[in-house]
C-alpha positions as a Markdown table, in Angstrom:
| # | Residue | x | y | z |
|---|---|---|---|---|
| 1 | Unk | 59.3 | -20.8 | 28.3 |
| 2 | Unk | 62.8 | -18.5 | 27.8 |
| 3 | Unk | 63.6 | -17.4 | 31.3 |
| 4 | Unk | 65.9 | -15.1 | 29.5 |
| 5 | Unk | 63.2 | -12.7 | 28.4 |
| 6 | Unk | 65.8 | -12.0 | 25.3 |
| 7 | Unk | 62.4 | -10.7 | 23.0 |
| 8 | Unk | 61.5 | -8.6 | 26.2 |
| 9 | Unk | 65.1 | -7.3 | 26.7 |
| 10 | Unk | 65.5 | -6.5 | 23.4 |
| 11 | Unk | 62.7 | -4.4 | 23.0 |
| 12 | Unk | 62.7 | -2.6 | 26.0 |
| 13 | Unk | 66.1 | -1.5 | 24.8 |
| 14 | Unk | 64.3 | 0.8 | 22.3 |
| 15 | Unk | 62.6 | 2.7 | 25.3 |
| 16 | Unk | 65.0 | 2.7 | 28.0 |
| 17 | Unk | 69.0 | 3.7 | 27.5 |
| 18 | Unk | 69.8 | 2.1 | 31.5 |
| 19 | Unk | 70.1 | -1.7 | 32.2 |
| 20 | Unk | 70.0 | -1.7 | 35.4 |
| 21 | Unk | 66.1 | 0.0 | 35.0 |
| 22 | Unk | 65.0 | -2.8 | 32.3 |
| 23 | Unk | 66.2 | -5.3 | 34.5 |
| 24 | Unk | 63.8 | -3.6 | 37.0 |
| 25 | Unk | 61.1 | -3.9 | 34.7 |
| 26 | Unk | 61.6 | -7.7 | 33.5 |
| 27 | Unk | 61.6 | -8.8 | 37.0 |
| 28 | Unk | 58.2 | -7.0 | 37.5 |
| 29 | Unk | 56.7 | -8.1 | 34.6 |
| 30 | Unk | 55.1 | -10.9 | 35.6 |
| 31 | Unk | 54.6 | -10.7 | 39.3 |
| 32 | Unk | 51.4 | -9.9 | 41.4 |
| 33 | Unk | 52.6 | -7.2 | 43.4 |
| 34 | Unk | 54.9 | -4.8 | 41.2 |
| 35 | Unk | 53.9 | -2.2 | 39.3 |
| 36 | Unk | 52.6 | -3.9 | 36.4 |
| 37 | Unk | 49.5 | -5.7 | 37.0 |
| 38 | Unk | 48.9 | -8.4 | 34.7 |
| 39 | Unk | 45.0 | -7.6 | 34.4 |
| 40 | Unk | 43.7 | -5.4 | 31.9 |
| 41 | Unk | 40.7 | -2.9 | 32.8 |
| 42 | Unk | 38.5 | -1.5 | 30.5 |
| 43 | Unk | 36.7 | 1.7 | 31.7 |
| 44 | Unk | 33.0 | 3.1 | 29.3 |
| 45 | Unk | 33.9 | 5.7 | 27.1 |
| 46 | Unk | 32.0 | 8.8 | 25.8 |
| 47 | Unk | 30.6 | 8.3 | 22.5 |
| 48 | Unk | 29.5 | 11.0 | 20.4 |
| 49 | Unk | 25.9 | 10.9 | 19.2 |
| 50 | Unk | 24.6 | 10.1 | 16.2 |
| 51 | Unk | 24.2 | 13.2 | 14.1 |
| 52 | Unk | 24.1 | 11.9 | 10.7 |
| 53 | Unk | 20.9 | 12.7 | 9.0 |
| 54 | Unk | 18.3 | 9.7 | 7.8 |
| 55 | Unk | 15.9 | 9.5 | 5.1 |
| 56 | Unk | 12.4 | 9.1 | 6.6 |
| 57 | Unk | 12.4 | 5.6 | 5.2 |
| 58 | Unk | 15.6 | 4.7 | 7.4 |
| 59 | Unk | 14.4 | 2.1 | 10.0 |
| 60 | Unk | 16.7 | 1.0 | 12.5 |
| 61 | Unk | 17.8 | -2.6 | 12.2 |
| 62 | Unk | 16.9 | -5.1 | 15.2 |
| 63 | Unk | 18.1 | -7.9 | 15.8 |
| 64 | Unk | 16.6 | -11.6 | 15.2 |
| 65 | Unk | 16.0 | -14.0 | 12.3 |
| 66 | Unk | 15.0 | -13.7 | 9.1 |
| 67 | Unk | 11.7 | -14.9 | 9.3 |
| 68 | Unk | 10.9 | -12.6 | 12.4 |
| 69 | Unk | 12.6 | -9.5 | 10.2 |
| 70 | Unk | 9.9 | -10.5 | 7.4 |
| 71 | Unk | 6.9 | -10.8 | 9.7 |
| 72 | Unk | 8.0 | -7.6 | 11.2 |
| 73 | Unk | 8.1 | -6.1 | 8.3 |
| 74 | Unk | 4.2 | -7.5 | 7.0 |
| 75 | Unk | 2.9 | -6.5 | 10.3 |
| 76 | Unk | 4.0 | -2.8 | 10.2 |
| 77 | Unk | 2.7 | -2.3 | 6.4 |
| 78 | Unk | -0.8 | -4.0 | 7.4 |
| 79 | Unk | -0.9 | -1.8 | 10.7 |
| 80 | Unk | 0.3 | 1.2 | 9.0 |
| 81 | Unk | -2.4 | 0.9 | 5.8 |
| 82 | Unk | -5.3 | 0.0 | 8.4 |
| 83 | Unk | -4.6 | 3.1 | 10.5 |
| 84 | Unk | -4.3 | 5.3 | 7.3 |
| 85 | Unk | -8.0 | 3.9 | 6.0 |
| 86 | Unk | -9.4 | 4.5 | 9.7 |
| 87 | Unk | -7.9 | 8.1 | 10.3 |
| 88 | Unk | -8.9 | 8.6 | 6.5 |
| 89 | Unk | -12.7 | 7.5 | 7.3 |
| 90 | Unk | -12.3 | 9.5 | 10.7 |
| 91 | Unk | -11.3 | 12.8 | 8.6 |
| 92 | Unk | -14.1 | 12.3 | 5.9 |
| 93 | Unk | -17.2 | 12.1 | 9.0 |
| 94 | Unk | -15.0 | 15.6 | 10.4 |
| 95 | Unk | -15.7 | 17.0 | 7.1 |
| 96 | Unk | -19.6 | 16.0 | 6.4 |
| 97 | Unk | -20.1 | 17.1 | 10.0 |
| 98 | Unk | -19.0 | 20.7 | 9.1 |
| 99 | Unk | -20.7 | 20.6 | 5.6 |
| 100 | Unk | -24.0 | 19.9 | 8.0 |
| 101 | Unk | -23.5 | 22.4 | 10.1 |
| 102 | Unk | -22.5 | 25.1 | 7.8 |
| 103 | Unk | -26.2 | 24.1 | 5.7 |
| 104 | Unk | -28.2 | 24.5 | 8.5 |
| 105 | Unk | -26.8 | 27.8 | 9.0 |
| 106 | Unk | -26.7 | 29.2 | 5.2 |
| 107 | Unk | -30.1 | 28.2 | 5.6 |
| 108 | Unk | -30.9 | 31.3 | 7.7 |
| 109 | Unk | -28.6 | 33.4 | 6.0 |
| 110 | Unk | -27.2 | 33.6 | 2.4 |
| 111 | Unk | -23.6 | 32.0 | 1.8 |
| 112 | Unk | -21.5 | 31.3 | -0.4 |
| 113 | Unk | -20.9 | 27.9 | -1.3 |
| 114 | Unk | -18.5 | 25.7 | 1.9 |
| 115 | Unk | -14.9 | 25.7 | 0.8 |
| 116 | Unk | -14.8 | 21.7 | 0.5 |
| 117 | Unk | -11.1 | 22.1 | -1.3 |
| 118 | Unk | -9.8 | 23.6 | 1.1 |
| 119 | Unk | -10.5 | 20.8 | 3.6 |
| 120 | Unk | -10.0 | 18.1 | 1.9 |
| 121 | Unk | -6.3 | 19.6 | 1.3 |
| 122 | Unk | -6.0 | 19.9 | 5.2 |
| 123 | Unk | -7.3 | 16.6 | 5.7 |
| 124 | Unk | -5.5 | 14.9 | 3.5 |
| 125 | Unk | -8.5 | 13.2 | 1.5 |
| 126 | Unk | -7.4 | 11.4 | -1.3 |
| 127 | Unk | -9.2 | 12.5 | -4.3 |
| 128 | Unk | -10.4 | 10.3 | -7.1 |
| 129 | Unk | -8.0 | 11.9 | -10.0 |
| 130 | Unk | -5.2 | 10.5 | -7.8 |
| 131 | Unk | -5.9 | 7.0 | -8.9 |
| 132 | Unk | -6.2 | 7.7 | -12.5 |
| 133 | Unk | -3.5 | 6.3 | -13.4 |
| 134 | Unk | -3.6 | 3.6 | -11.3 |
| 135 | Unk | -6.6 | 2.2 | -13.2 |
| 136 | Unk | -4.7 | 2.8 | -16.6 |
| 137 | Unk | -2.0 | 0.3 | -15.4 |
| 138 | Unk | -4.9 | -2.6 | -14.6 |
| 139 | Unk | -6.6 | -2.3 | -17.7 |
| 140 | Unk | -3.0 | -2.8 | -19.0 |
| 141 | Unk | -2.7 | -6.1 | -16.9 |
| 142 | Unk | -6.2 | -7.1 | -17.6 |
| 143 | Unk | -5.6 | -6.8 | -21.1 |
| 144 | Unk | -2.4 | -8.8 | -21.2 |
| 145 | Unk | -4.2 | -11.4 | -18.9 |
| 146 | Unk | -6.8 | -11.8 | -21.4 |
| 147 | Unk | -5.4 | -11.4 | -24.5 |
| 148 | Unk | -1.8 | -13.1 | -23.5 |
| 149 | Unk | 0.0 | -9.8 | -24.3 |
| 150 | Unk | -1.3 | -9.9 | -28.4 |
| 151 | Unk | -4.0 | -7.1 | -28.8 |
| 152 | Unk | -4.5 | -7.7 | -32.0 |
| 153 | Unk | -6.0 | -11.3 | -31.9 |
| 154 | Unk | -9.6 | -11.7 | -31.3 |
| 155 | Unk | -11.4 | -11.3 | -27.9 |
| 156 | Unk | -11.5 | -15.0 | -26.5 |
| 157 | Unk | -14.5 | -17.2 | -25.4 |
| 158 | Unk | -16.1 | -17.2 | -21.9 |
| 159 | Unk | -14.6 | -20.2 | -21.0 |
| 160 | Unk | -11.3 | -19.5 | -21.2 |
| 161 | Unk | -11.7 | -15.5 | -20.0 |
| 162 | Unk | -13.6 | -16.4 | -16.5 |
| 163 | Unk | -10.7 | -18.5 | -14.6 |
| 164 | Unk | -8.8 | -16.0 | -15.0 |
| 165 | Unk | -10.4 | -12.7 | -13.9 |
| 166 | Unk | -11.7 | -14.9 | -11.3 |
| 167 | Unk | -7.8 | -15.3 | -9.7 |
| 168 | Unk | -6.9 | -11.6 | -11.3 |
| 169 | Unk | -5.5 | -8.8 | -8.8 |
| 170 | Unk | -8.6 | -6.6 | -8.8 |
| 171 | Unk | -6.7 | -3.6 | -7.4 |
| 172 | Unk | -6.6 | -0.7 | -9.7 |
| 173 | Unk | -10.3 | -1.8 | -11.2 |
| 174 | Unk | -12.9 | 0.8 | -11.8 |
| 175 | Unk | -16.0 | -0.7 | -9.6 |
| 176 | Unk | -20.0 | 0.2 | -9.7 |
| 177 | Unk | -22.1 | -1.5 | -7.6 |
| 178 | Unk | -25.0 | -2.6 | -9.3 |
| 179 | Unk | -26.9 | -4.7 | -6.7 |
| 180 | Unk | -27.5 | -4.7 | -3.3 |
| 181 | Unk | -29.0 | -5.5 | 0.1 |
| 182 | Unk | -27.7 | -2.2 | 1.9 |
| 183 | Unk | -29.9 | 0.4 | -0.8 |
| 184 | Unk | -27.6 | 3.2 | -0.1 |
| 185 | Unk | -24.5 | 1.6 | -1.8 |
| 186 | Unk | -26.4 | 0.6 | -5.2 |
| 187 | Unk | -24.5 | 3.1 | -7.7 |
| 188 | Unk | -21.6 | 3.6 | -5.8 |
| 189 | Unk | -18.8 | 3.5 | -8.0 |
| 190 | Unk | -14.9 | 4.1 | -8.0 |
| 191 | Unk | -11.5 | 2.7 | -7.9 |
| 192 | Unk | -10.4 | -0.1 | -6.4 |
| 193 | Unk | -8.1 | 1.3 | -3.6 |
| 194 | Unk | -7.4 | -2.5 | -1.4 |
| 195 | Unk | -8.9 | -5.5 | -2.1 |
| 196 | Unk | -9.8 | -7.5 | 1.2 |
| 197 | Unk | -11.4 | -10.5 | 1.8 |
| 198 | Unk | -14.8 | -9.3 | 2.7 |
| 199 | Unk | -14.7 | -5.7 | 1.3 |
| 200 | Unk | -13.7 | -3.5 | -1.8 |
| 201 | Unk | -12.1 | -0.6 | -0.1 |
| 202 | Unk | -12.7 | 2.0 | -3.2 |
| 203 | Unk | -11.9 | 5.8 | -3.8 |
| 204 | Unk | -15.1 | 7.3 | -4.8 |
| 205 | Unk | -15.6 | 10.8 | -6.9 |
| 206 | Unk | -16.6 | 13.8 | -5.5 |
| 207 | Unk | -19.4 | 15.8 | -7.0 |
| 208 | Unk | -19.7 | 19.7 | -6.8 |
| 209 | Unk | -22.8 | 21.3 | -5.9 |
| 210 | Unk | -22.5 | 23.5 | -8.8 |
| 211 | Unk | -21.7 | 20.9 | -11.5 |
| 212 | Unk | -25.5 | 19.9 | -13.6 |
| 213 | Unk | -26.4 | 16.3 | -12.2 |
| 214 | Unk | -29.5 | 13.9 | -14.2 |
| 215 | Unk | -31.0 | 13.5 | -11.2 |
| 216 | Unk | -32.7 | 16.7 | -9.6 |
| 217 | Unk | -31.8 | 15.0 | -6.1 |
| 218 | Unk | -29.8 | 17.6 | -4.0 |
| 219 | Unk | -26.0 | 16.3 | -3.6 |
| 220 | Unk | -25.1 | 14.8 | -0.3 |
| 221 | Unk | -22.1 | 15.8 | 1.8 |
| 222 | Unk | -20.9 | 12.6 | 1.5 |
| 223 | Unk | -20.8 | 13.3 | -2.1 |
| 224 | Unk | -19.1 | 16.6 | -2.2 |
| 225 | Unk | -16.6 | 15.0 | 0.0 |
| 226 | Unk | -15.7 | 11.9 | -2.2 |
| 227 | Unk | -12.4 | 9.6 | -0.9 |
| 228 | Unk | -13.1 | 6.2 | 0.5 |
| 229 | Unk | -15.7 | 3.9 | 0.5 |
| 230 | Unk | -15.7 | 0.8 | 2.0 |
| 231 | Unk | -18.2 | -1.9 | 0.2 |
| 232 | Unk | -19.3 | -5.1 | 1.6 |
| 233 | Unk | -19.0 | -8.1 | -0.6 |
| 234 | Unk | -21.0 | -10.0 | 1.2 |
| 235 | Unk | -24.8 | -9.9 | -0.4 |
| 236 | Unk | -23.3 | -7.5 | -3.6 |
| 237 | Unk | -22.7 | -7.6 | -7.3 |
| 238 | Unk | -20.2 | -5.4 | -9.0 |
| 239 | Unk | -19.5 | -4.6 | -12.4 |
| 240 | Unk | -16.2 | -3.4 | -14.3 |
| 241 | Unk | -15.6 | -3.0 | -18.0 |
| 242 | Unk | -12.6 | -4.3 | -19.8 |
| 243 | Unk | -11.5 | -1.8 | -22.6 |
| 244 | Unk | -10.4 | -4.2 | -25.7 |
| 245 | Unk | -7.9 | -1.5 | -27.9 |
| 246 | Unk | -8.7 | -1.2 | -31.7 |
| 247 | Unk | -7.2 | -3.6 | -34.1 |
| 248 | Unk | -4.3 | -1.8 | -36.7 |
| 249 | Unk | -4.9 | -1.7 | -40.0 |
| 250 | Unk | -2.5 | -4.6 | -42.0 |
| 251 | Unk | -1.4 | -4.1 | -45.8 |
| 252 | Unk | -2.9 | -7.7 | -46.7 |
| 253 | Unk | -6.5 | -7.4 | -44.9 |
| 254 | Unk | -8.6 | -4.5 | -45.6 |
| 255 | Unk | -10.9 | -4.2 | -42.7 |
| 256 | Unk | -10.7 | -0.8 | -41.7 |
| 257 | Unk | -9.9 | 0.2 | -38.2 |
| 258 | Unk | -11.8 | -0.5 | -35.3 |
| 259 | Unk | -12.5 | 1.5 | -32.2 |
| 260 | Unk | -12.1 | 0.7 | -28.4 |
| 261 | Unk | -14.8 | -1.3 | -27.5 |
| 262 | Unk | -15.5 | -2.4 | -23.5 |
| 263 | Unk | -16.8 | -6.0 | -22.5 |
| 264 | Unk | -18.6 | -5.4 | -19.4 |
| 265 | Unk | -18.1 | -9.0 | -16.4 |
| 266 | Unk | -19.9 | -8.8 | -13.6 |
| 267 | Unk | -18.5 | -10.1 | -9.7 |
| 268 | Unk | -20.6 | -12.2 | -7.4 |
| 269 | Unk | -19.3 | -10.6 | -4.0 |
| 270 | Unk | -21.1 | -13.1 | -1.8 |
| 271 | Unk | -18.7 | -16.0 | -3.9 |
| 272 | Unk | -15.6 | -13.8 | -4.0 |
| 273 | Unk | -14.8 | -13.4 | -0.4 |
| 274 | Unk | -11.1 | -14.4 | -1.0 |
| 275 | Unk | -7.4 | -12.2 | -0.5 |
| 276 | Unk | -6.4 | -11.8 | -3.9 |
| 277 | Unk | -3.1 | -14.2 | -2.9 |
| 278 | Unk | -5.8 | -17.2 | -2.2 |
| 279 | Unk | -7.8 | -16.3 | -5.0 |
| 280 | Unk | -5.0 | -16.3 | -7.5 |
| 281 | Unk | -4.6 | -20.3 | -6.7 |
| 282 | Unk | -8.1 | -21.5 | -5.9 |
| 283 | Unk | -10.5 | -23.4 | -8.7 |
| 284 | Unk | -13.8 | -21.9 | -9.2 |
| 285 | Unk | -16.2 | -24.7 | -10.0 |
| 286 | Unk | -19.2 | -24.0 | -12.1 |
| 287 | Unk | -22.6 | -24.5 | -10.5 |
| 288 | Unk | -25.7 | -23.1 | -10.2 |
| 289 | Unk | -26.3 | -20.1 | -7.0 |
| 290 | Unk | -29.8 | -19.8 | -5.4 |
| 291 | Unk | -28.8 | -17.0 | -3.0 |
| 292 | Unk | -27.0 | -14.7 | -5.3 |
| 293 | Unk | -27.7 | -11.8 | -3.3 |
C-alpha cells in the first residue's frame, strides 16, 4: 500500500490551493474519528409516481418462473371466460324475469311491445349475428380438413372423413340438437361459442314476437332474449352441416357448374365428452353403442 497517498495528493490538488489543509485531509482519510467516516449511508428517497398511462391490456409483471408465469396466465383466461358465461347467464334470467313481469301486466292493460333491444344492449348479451363470421372461418377449416385444402377434388369416403371431424376443433360450428333426454333442448340450435368437455356452450338466435313463426306456439322470453345456451352432451345428439363449394368449370371437361351442396354428420354427445386438445390426439374405435341416448 503507498503510504505516500501521491494519487490522493495529487487530486486533492485540484480542489484545494493550501498544503497544509490537504495534508489535513489525507491524515483523516482513513481514520475512525476525523471527519471523514469511512462508512457510507444510504437514506430512502421520494420517488415520483407512476403517471404514465397503460393500455387496458398492460398487466403488471411478477416475479417467478416461467412455468408459474404460464400457469398464471391459463388460470386468469379460464377464470375470466367462466365468470363472463356466468354473469352472462345471470344477465339473460334478469331479462326473462322482466319480460314476465311486463306480460302479466300488458295483460290487464294494452302495451306496446317490451323494448328487448334496449336491454340486451345494457346487458351486454351477445347476439347471434356477432358470431357470423365466426362460423364462416370453421366451415373454412372444416373444409380444408376435409378436402386437404383442394375444393375442387371430389367429397371423400366416410372412412377417411370421420377420424378427422372426430379430433376437429368444433368451435365456430353451427349446432341443432336433434335428440334428447331433457325435451326442452330438442331444436335448440346455434353457434358453437366454447367447446367443454361435458357441454356445448352455444349462442342461440333470438326471435321477435312480431316476426311470422311455422309454429302457432307463442314465443318464449327465453326466445326473444337469445345469447347463450348451455347443452349437455351427455344423453344428446347434434347435427352440423358441412357446406362443400361448387366445382369451376375447366376448358377440357364440360360438366357445367355445380352449386353448394351441404353433407349433414351427426355427433354422439354421450361418446364425445373430450376437451377438444384430448380429442385432437385420441383414436375413436369403431363399435357398436346400445345406449346411444
Amino acid at each position: 500500500m503507498n503510504r505516500n497517498n501521491s494519487l490522493e495528493k495529487h487530486l486533492l490538488t485540484r480542489c484545494y490551493s493550501s498544503e497544509a489543509r490537504i495534508q489535513e485531509l489525507l491524515s483523516s482519510r482513513y481514520s475512525l474519528t476525523g471527519e471523514q467516516k469511512p462508512t457510507l449511508v444510504l437514506l430512502p428517497t421520494g420517488s415520483e409516481t407512476d403517471t404514465k398511462v397503460h393500455s387496458l391490456l398492460h398487466t403488471e409483471q411478477k416475479g417467478g418462473t416461467d412455468d408459474e408465469l404460464r400457469n398464471r396466465r391459463k388460470v386468469n383466461t379460464r377464470t375470466e371466460l367462466k365468470e363472463f358465461i356466468q354473469t352472462t347467464l345471470k344477465n339473460q334470467k334478469k331479462v326473462i324475469k322482466k319480460i314476465q313481469a311486463y306480460n302479466r301486466e300488458a295483460k290487464s292493460r294494452s302495451k306496446k311491445p317490451f323494448p328487448v333491444e334496449k336491454l340486451l344492449h345494457h346487458y351486454k348479451i351477445p347476439i347471434f349475428e356477432e358470431f357470423l363470421l365466426l362460423n364462416d372461418l370453421w366451415q373454412k377449416y372444416i373444409q380444408d380438413l376435409l378436402l386437404s385444402g383442394d375444393t375442387k377434388k371430389e367429397f371423400p369416403p366416410p372412412s377417411s372423413v370421420l377420424p378427422k371431424l372426430a379430433s376437429a376443433d368444433f368451435n365456430g360450428c353451427y349446432l341443432t340438437v336433434i335428440h334428447s333426454r331433457n325435451q326442452k333442448v330438442v331444436g335448440v340450435e346455434g353457434i358453437v361459442v366454447w367447446d367443454t368437455q361435458h357441454a356445448f356452450i352455444l349462442c342461440v338466435p333470438r326471435k321477435d314476437s312480431n316476426c311470422e313463426t311455422d309454429s302457432h306456439e307463442p314465443i318464449s322470453p327465453s326466445q326473444m332474449v337469445g345469447g347463450l345456451r348451455i347443452i349437455a352432451k351427455k344423453h344428446t345428439i347434434f347435427a352440423f352441416d358441412v357446406i362443400i363449394p361448387k366445382k369451376e368449370k375447366s376448358e377440357k371437361s364440360q360438366e357445367t357448374e355445380q352449386e353448394d351442396y351441404c353433407v349433414g354428420f351427426s355427433i354422439v354427445g354421450s361418446r364425445f365428452e373430450f376437451r377438444s386438445v384430448d380429442r385432437s390426439g385420441k383414436k375413436f374405435k369403431n363399435h357398436n353403442v346400445d345406449n346411444i341416448l
